[in-house]
C-alpha positions in Angstrom: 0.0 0.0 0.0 1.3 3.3 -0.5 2.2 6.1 2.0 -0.7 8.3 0.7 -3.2 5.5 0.8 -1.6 4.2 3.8 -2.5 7.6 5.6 -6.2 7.6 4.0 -7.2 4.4 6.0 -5.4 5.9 9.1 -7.2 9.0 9.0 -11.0 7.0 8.4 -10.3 4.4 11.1 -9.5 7.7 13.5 -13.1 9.2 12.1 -14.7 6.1 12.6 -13.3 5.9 16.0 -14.4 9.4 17.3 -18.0 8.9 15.3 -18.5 5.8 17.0 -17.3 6.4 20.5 -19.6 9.4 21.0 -23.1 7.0 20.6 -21.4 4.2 22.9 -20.2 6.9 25.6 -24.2 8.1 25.7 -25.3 4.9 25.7 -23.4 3.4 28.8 -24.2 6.7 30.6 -27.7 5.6 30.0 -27.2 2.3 30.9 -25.8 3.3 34.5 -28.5 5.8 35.2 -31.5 2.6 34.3 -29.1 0.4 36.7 -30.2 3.5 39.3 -33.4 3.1 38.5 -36.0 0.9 41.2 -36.7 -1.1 38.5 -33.4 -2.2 38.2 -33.8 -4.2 41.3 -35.0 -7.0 39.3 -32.1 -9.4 39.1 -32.9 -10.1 35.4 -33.2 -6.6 35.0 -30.2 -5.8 37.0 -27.8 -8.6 34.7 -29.3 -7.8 31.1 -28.3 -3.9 32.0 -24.5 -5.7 33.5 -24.2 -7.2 30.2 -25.1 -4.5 27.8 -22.7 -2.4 30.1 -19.7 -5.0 30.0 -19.9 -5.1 26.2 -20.2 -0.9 25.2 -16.8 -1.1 27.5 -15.3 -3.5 25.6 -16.5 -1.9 22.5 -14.5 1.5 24.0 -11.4 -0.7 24.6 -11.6 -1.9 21.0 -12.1 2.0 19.8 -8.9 3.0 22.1 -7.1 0.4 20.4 -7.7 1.7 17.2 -6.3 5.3 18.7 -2.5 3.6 18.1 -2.9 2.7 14.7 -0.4 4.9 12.9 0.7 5.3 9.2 3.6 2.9 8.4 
């Protein structure tokens, strides 16, 4: 690949990145204030919204991986 192309896919994975990690970051704040909420004190309630949380975080981890990639 060359540098200029190279530098093209570096620059959309960093666009994707910040597009995408905006949504996520809203939706875990979400899911944390319905893990506040009374009916959260449902247990299946209370692991469905443990789930969806663990996962947005892992998708963040993946999107804070992607912050290193750098044109080669």
């Amino acid at each position: 690949m060359d540098e200029a192309r190279c530098r093209e896919m570096v620059e959309l994975v960093r666009t994707v990145r910040h597009d995408v990690n905006s949504p996520l970051t809203a939706a875990l704040g979400n899911v944390q204030l319905l893990a506040d909420e009374p009916a959260a004190a449902d247990p299946e309630v209370k692991e469905s919204l443990m789930v969806i949380e663990r996962e947005l975080r892992r998708m963040m981890e993946i999107l804070a991986r992607l912050k290193e990639v750098k044109a080669e």
